[in-house]
Structures are given as structure tokens and as C-alpha cells.
N, C-alpha and C positions, 0 to 999 in steps of 0.2 A: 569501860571508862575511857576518854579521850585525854590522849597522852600530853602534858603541859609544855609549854613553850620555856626554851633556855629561861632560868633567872625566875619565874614563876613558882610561888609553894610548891610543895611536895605533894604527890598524888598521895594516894593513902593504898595502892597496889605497886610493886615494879614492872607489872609487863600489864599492855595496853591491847587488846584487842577489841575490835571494830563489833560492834552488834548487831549492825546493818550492812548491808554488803558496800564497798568506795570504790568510785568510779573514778578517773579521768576528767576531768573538768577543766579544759583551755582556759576558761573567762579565770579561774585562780590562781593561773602562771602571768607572770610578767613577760613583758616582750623578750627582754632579754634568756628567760628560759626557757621559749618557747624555739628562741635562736638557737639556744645551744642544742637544745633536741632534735631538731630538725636537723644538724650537722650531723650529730649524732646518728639519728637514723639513718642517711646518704651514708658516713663514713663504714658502719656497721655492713651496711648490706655489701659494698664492695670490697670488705675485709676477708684475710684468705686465709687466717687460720685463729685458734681460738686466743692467743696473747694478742694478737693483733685490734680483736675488738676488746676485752679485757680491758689494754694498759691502755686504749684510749678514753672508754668511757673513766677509767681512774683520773687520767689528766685533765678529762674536758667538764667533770660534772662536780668537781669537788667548789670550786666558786661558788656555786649554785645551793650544793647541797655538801656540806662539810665532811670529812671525815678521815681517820686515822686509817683505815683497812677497810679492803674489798675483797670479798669475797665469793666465790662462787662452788656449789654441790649440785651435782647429778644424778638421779633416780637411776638404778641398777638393779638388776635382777628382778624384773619384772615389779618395781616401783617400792620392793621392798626395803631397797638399801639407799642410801644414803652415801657417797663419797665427794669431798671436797676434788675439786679440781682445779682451782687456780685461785690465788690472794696474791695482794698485793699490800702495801705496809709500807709507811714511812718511816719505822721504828724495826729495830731490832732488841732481845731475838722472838724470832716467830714458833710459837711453841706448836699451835695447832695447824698445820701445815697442807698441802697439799697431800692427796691418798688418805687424811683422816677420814673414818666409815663409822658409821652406826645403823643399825636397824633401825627403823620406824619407829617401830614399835617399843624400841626402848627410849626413844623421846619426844619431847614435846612438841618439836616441829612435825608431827604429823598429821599436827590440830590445823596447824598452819596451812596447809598444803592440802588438807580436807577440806577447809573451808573458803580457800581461795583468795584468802585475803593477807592483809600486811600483816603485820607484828611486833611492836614496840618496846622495849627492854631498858626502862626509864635507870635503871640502876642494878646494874648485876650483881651487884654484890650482895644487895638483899636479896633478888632472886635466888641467886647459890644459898644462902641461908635458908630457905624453905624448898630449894630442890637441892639439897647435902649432894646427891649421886651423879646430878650431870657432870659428867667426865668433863665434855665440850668447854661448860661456863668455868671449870675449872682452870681450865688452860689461856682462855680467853684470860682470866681474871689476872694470872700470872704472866699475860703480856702486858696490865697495865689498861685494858677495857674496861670499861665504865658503866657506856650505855650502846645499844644494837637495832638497829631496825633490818626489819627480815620480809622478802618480800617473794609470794610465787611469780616462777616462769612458766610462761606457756604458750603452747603453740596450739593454735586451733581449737583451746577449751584442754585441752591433754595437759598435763603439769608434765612438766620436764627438771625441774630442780627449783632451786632459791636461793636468790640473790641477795647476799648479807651486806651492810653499810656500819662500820661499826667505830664509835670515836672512844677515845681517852676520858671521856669527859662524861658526868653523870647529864642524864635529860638533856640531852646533848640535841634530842630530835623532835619537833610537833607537829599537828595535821598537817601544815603547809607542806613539810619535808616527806613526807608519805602520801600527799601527792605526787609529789616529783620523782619518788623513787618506785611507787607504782606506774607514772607515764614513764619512766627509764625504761622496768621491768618488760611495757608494753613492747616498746621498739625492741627491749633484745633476745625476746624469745626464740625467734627463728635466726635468727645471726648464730647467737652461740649454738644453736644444736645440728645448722650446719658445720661452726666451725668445727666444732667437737668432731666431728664422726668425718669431714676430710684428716683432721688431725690421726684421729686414731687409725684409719685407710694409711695414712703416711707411717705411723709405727709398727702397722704389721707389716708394710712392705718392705721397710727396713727389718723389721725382724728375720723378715722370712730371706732379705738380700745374707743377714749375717749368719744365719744357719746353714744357707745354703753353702758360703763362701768356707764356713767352717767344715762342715762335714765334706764338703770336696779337698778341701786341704790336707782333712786330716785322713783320707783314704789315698793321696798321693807317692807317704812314705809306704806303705804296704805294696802298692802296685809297682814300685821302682825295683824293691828287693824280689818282690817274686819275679819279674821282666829280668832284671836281669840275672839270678838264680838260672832262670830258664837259657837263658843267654848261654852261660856257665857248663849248663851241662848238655845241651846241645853240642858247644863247641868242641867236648870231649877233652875239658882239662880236671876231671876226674874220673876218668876209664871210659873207654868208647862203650857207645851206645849200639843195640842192635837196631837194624832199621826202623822199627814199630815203634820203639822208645821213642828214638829221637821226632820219631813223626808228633807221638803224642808230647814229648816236651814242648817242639814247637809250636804245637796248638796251646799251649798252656802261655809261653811268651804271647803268640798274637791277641788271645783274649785278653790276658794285662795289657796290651799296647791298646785295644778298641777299647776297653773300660778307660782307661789314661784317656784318650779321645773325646770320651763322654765330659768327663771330670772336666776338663780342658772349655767344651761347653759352658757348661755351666758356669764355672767360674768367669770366662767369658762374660756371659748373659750378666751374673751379681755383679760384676764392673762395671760393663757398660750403661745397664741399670740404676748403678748410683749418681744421688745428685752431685756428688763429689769427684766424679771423671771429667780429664778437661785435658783439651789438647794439647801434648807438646810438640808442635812443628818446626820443621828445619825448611829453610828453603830451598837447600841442596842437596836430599839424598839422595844416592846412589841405587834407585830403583835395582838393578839389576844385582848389586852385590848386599845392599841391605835387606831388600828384599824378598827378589825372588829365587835367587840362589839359595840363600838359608830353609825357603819353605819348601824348595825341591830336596835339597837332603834329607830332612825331616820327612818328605814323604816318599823317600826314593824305595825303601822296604815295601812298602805298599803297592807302589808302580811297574818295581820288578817281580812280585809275588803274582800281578795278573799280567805281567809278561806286556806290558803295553807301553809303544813308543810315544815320546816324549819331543813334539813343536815348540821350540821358543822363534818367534820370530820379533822383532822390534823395526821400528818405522825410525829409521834413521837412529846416529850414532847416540846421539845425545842421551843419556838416560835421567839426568838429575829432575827433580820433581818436588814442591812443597807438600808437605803431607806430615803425620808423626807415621815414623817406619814401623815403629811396636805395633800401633794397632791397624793397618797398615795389612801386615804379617797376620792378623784374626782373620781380616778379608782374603786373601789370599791362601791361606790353608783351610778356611771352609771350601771356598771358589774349587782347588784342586781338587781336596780329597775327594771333594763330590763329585768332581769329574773320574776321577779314580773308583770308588766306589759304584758309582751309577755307569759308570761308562763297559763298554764291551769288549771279556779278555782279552788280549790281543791287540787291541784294535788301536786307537791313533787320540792324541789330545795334542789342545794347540794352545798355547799363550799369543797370544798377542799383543804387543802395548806401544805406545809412543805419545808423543805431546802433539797436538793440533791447536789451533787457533780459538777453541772452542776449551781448550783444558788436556788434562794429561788424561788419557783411557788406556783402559785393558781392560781382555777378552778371554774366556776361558771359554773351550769348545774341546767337545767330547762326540764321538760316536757312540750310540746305545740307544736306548728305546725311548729318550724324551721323555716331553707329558702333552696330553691334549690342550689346547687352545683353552678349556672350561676348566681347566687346573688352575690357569695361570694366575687366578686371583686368590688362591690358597700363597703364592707363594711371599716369603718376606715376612707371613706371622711368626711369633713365637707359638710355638707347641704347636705348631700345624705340619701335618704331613699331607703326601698328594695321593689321592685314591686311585692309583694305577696300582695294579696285580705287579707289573715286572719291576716298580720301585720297593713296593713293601714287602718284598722279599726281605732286601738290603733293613739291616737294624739303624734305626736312626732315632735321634731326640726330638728333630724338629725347630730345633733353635739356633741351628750355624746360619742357615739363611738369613734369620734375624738379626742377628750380630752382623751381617756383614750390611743389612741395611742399614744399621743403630751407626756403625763408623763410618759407612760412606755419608749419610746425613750430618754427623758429627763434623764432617768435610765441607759439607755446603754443597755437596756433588749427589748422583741419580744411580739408583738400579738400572737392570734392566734384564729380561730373558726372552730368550726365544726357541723353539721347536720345532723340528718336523719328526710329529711322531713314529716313532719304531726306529728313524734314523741317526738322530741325533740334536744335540741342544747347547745355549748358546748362552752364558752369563756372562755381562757386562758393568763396567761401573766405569763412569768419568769424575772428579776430582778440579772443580774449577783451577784455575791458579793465574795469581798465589790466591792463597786461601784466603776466604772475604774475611776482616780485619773482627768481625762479631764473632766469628768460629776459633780464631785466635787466642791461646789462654798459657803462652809459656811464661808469663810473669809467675805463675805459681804453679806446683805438682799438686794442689788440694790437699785433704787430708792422708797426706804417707804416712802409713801406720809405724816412723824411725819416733820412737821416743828421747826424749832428751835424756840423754846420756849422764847427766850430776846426778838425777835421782835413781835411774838402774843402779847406778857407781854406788849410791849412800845404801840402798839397799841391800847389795851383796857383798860391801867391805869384809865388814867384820868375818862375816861366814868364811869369804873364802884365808883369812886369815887366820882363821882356825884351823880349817885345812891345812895349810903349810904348815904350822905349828906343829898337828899332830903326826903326820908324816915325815915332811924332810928335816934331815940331820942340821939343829941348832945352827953349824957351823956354814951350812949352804942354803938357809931358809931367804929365799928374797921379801921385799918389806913391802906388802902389797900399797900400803899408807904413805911411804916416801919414797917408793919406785927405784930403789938401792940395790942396784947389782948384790949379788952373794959375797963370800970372798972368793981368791982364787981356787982355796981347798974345794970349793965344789966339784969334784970329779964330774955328777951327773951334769952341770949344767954349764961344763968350761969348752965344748966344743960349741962353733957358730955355726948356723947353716948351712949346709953345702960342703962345709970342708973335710977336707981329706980325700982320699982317691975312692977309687969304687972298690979297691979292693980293700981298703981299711974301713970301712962302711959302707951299707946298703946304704939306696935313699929311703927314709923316712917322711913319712905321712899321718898327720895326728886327722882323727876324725869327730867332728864334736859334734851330735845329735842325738836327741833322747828318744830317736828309735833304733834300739837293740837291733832289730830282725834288720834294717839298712844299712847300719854302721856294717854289721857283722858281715850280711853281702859284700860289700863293698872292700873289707879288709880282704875277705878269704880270695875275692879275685884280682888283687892288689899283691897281694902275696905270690901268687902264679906268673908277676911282671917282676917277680925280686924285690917286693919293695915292701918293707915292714911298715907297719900298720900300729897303731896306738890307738884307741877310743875312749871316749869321754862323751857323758849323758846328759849333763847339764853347763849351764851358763860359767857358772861357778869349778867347776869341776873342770872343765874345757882350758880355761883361763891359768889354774893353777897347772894342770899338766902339759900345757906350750911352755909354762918357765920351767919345770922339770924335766922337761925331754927336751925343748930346742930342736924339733921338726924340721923338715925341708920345707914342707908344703902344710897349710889347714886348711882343711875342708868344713862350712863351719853352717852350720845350720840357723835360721833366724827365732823360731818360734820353738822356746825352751823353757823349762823354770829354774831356778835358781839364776837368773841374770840372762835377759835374750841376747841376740845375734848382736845386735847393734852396739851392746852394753860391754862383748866381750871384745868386740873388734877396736873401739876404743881403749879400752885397756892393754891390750896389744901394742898398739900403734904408741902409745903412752908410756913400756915399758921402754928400757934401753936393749933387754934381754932378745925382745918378742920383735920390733919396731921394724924390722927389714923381710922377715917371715913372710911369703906370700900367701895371702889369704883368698882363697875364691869360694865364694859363696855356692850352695847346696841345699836349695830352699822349692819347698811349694808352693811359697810366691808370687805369682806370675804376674803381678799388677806391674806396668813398663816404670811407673813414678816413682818406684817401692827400688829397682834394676839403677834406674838412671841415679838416686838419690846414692844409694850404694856405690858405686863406680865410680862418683863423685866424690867421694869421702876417699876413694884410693883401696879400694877391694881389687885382688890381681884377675878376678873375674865370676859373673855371674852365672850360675846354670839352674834350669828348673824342672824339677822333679813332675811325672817321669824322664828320665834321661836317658839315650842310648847310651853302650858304655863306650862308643868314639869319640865321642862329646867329653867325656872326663877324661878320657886318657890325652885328646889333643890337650887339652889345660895342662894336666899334670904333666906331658912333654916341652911344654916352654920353659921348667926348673928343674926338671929330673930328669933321669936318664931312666927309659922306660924301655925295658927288656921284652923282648916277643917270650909266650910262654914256653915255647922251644928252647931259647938262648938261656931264660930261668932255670929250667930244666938240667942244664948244665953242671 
């Protein structure tokens, strides 16, 4: 039976299907809706994700063809399943929502979609009256739906989903209107099942960026404690080693430092990868001391382990350069290490760099076996290695080259390499400047994963004010809620930072990280400099025992539970108690936006996991007195 027009008798069924197959017919649209279609169809096709053609056919087709909610469902698992994927709604609330699913075969739109045709829902609520069990109409009903027209998608004769129109209003829709949402349905077949399936390419990429980003993080604290473990007992500050030992400990540090290398990678790659990475340039950094001095420390173990000398040369005095230094420093410790790595024991490496008329360049050049001329186009993929016997020795990922091409392009600047095989090879990169004003983005750090700090704060009040409660004495308890010193009686917490002499106290060091096996490292060889050690596990935990011990220094981890890094350093800084404490961050990290935003808020300084341990002890040397483990000894 053919479904009635608004304001016309009642049909004597509530749902309307077609007994003959409906077509399309132009001569039955008006000029004016055959304008809108035709927008429609241009706007759709050049649409680049699936909201994007969605909320416009919502805005541009409602004049035309009425209605309260649009809806759209996708055939899944092999056409058996049914999932909503996007609505839209000018009412609130929306009960059947997006990710709602049903099988087929548990309803009756799969009459719908068998036979290819529209479907007409004159009044729902008689309909739910003679189908009691649809879930769907049930919920529909409870937002206030009335009446539905339901119509197949498809691409090429193949049903791909169906597209729902559905008003507040009983008989809301008639033939005319199931024309028009059949010719809709025509134009967005192939729009939406492109959009859909780039969309979904975009959430597994992000997926697989956030996985990656996590499990490289969270292997970070493990490989720091064992590196430096190894560090520890190499050195012999827990009884000398006989030769063999110390040999095999050492191998056990260099493998933590090459997995750290990997990690490092990676993380790399999930950064520069996201759409949310964006330049922060300075126009005058200090090439030589922001950059390339810090990436030769960093790789000076490695350089003196193959016993090979070390070319800096620079083209004139000048070093300053627009660029962001952090990333910056990826290009350049892939550039080295590889030189380091590939290059031959002994043998000689060269930097070269300076500014020319053409942009700022540098050159890293190595002696060692090169690659052939028919390599050269292997080089700069991700996951691509070069098929030379004397490189694949060397363990690699494949992906530092990539990154270092992802930051020079990020620059608006060029690769570049060159070889003569068996002798040696030549990496290059120039860096326009200043950097063209498109590649520009320090107005914002993107999304910095620093949460706002009111809500970490409302969430671990109370907790950690139960802490204090159960532990310290009534009389010295501080008032985490109005930030009230103790009274004087507090023995534990009446000395201030730093004071007193070295001989009426060591220096003190609180450590906040909720891994055990790093804190622990980290205390036991803290302890071998004189210098007492306190640990705390979480956010909350960390917070309460800076006001009970009043530390020299915290070392403070970001990614915690009971209250993160961010959440506790504010509190800190908030306390009268804590508020002068230096605090240097101790994180794996390593995003520059994540460094910059920190340091900005007044952190005494950042470091990221893996770390040598000269790297934390210059820190902890700016506010403590840090004893050689002989002077400890004493």
C-alpha cells in the first residue's frame, strides 16, 4: 500500500512498502530539488570524511524533504550485521545512538535491503504495538519518533547499509518524499563507503600510533633501571668484578642502551606520524650548543666504544639557525649514530655545517662500506632497510632515516645521500631560512597530553586527605583543602630545604614513580653519593610525602595513578610547605611540546628515560652537594 500524504486519512497498515520496484524519476522533482541534488552530489564527492558528507546532506536536504534525525547503518560481517554509524538530531536526548547493532536476522529491515527498496513507517507506534520485541522502535519511540522512511545504499547493485529520515511527527512522509530520498540515497552510496573506510584507515592509524607510543613508553622505565643497574655494578660500587663479569655486565648495559635506541625510534616515528605534531621554531638557535653538542654526548659511548675520531668543522663563526632544536636533535642523532654504527672501527666522521645563501646545511660523512648507487632509492622509507651484506650485519629498524626525512620536510628543507661504495657515505640536509611562514606553527604545542590541573586536583583531594589523616600526627597533619602549614609542633616537617650543614644532614632526594624496579635503581645509587633517598608510587602518595619529608630535590615522574605528574607539581608549587622544592621531571616522555610546556610552568628541569646516570647527577649537582662514591665511602 502506498504511504499517505501529511494531513490525509489514516492508511489502515503502519509501514508502507512498495510492490513494484521505484525508480528515480527527474520529471517528479521540482527545479529547485533537483538544485539541491546536484550540490549535493559535487559537495559529497569532494568530501573527505564520513561527518563531513553526513552533516551536509543533514543541513542541505531538510527544506526539501523534512525531518527531525538522520541516520545512517553499515552492513558488517559479511552483510550479516547491522551497526549504526552516524545520526544526527535536532532534539535531545538520543537514545539509539551511534555503535547500536543487530543481526539481520533478528529484524525487519532485512526485508528492506533484500528487496532493494524504500520503506515507510507511517506511525511507530502502532507498528511497536504489533512488533512488541523491536528493541530499535523501542528507543526510537522514547526519543519522541513518530514516523521513518528507510531507504537502501548502494554501490554498484551491492547494498552497503540504509539510510534512515525520521520526524517527530506521525505520516510525516509520501511517494513524493521517497522519491527524493531514494534519488539522495542514489548520490551517496559511494561517498559514504569511501568515507567510511578512509575514516576507519584514520582510526587504526591512530590506534596503532597510540599503541605503539604506549608500549614504547612503558618499556622505557625497565630499560633505565636495568642500564643503569648495569652502570652500578660495572663500576664496582658493590665489590669488584673479575674481568669476565664485568665484560658480561657491560654487554648487558649496551644492549639496554640499543633497545633504549629502538624505543627512541619508534616513539620518534608515533610523533612525527601524528596529525597533531607542529613546529615550534625559534629563529635563533644556537646550532652548536643546542644542538649538536648535546647529540655528541649522547652518542660519545658509542663513538669511543668503536674507538673512532670525531670532525666538527663549521663554515664560519655564526651558528644561530631557524629551526625547532628538539626535533632538530631526531635528525641529527639518527644522521650520527648511523654514522657511528655503519661507519668503520677506527676510522674518521665528519660534521659539517654552516649557513649559505641558499639556507642553513649540514653534512654527516663517515668512512665504511657505503651503499650501491641502486640502494639509493630504498633510502628515507619507513621500515626499509638496504640490501648490502656489510650493512645488515649492523641491527636496525629501518625508520631513523624516515624521521629524519618527516623533520627536514616538516622544515620546508631536502635530503640528501651520497656513496662510494666500500669507501664511504655522505648524508645531507639543508633547512630553507627563515622557515617559510606555512611550515610555521608556534602559536600552539597541539594537543600536549598536560591536563588541566582543577580536575586531577577534584579527583585526588579527598584521597590524598585521607592519607594524611591516617598517618601523620593530628598535630602536624597539613590541610590539603586550605593549603595551611602544620603547626610549629611538627618536628617532621619544620626543617626547610637545604638547611642545615652537611654534617647535620645529608642531602635528601624524594623520588615519585610508580616503577618500583627504577625508583629502587635509582635510590641504591643515590645512596653510594650520600644522599638519602625516600620513594613514592603514585600521584597522590608522592604529594603527601614532599609535605612530610621536605626534600632537597623531587624527582617526579608524569604518567602515574592516583594523580599524574602535572596534577602533583601543581600542588607543589601551591603548597607554602613544597612551593620552593626543586622539581626536575623524570619521564618517558619525549614529545619536545610535552619538555617545553613543563619548563614553562617552572619544573627545575626535564630528563627523559633512558638516561645516563651523568645526566641526573649534573641536575641533582645544581642543589645538592653530590659526593664522589669514594668521598660517600668515608
Amino acid at each position: 500500500m502506498s504511504p499517505q500524504a501529511p494531513g490525509s486519512s489514516p492508511p489502515t497498515s503502519s509501514v508502507s512498502l512498495l510492490s513494484a520496484p521505484l525508480s528515480v524519476d527527474p520529471d517528479l522533482l521540482s527545479c529547485d530539488e533537483r538544485q539541491i541534488l546536484e550540490s549535493l552530489a559535487c559537495k559529497v564527492r569532494a568530501a573527505r570524511s564520513l561527518d563531513e558528507v553526513m552533516n551536509y546532506l543533514f543541513e542541505t536536504t531538510r527544506p526539501i524533504c523534512p525531518c527531525d534525525r538522520i541516520g545512517l547503518a553499515l552492513l558488517e560481517e559479511d552483510g550479516q550485521h547491522l551497526v549504526a554509524r552516524w545520526l544526527r538530531s535536532d532534539y535531545e536526548p538520543v537514545l539509539l545512538g551511534s555503535g547500536y547493532a543487530e543481526d539481520l536476522a533478528d529484524t525487519s529491515l532485512g526485508e528492506v535491503i533484500r528487496r532493494g527498496q524504500p520503506r515507510i513507517i507511517d506511525d511507530l507506534l502502532e507498528y511497536h504495538r504489533t512488533r512488541p520485541r523491536s528493541r530499535s522502535a523501542a528507543l526510537l519511540l522514547r526519543e519522541g519518533v513518530r514516523s521513518s522512511m528507510t531507504c537502501p545504499l548502494q554501490v554498484d547493485g551491492r547494498n552497503i547499509g540504509l539510510l534512515f529520515r525520521s520526524s517527530r511527527h506521525a505520516r510525516a512522509y509520501d511517494l513524493h518524499q521517497m522519491h527524493l530520498h531514494l534519488a539522495i540515497a542514489d548520490h551517496l552510496g559511494l561517498a559514504v563507503e569511501r568515507a567510511y573506510h578512509t575514516d576507519q584507515l584514520v582510526a587504526a592509524k591512530n590506534a596503532y600510533l597510540e599503541v605503539l607510543g604506549f608500549v614504547s613508553h612503558e618499556l622505557r622505565g625497565p630499560l633505565t633501571a636495568m642500564s643503569l643497574s648495569a652502570d652500578t655494578l660495572a663500576a664496582g660500587l658493590l665489590g669488584e668484578l673479575k674481568a669476565e663479569q664485568k665484560v658480561q655486565i657491560q654487554r648487558i648495559g649496551t644492549n639496554a642502551r640499543y633497545m633504549a635506541t629502538m624505543i627512541q625510534q619508534y616513539l620518534d616515528l608515533a610523533r612525527l606520524d601524528s596529525d597533531h605534531l607542529q613546529l615550534w621554531t625559534d629563529d635563533d638557535v644556537d646550532f652548536a650548543k643546542a644542538v649538536l653538542e648535546p647529540t655528541i654526548e649522547m652518542l660519545r659511548p658509542q663513538l669511543e666504544g668503536k674507538r673512532m675520531r670525531l670532525a666538527v668543522k663549521a663554515a664560519g663563526p655564526r651558528s644561530a639557525v631557524e629551526c625547532d632544536s628538539e626535533l632538530l636533535k631526531v635528525v641529527l642523532v639518527n644522521l650520527l649514530g648511523n654514522a657511528i654504527k655503519y661507519g668503520s672501527p677506527g676510522g674518521l666522521i665528519e660534521v659539517r655545517w654552516g649557513t649559505t645563501r641558499e639556507g642553513f646545511e649540514c653534512a654527516v660523512w663517515n668512512d665504511g662500506p657505503g651503499f650501491p648507487p641502486t640502494e639509493r632509492s630504498r633510502l628515507f622509507r619507513r621500515f626499509s632497510r638496504l640490501h648490502c651484506p656489510a650493512l645488515l650485519r649492523e641491527r636496525g629498524s629501518g625508520i631513523g632515516l624516515y624521521n629524519v626525512w618527516r623533520v627536514v620536510r616538516m622544515h620546508g628543507g631536502w635530503v640528501s645521500a651520497r656513496s662510494e661504495p666500500g669507501k664511504w657515505a655522505e648524508f645531507a640536509f639543508r633547512l630553507p631560512q627563515p622557515i617559510p611562514s606555512s611550515k610555521e606553527s608556534n602559536a600552539s604545542v597541539g594537543d600536549v597530553p598536560v591536563r588541566d590541573l582543577a580536575a586531577d586536583a577534584a579527583r585526588a583531594m579527598d584521597r590524598a586527605q585521607e592519607l594524611i589523616e591516617e598517618v601523620a600526627p593530628a598535630a602536624s597533619r597539613p590541610s590539603l583543602r586550605t593549603g595551611n602549614a602544620p603547626p610549629e609542633t611538627g618536628k617532621a616537617l619544620s626543617h626547610a630545604p637545604g638547611q642545615g650543614t652537611a654534617a647535620q644532614r645529608r642531602p635528601r632526594v624524594l623520588c615519585i614513580d610508580d616503577d618500583p624496579e627504577f625508583s629502587e635503581t635509582v635510590a641504591h645509587r643515590l645512596r653510594t653519593h650520600d644522599i638519602d633517598v625516600v620513594r613514592a608510587f603514585d600521584g597522590t602518595q608522592g604529594y603527601w610525602t614532599a609535605l612530610r619529608e621536605r626534600p632537597d630535590v623531587i624527582l617526579l615522574d608524569l604518567t602515574m595513578p592516583e594523580g599524574e605528574g602535572n596534577y602533583v607539581f601543581a600542588r607543589l608549587r601551591s603548597h607554602p610547605l613544597t612551593e620552593k622544592i626543586p622539581v626536575i621531571v623524570v619521564t618517558g616522555q619525549a614529545n619536545p611540546a610535552v619538555k617545553r610546556e613543563f619548563l614553562s610552568l617552572g619544573v627545575s628541569g626535564y630528563l627523559v628515560k633512558p638516561l645516563e646516570w651523568q645526566q641526573l647527577m649534573d641536575e641533582l649537582g645544581v642543589f645538592i652537594r653530590v659526593a664522589g662514591p669514594a668521598d660517600a665511602a668515608k
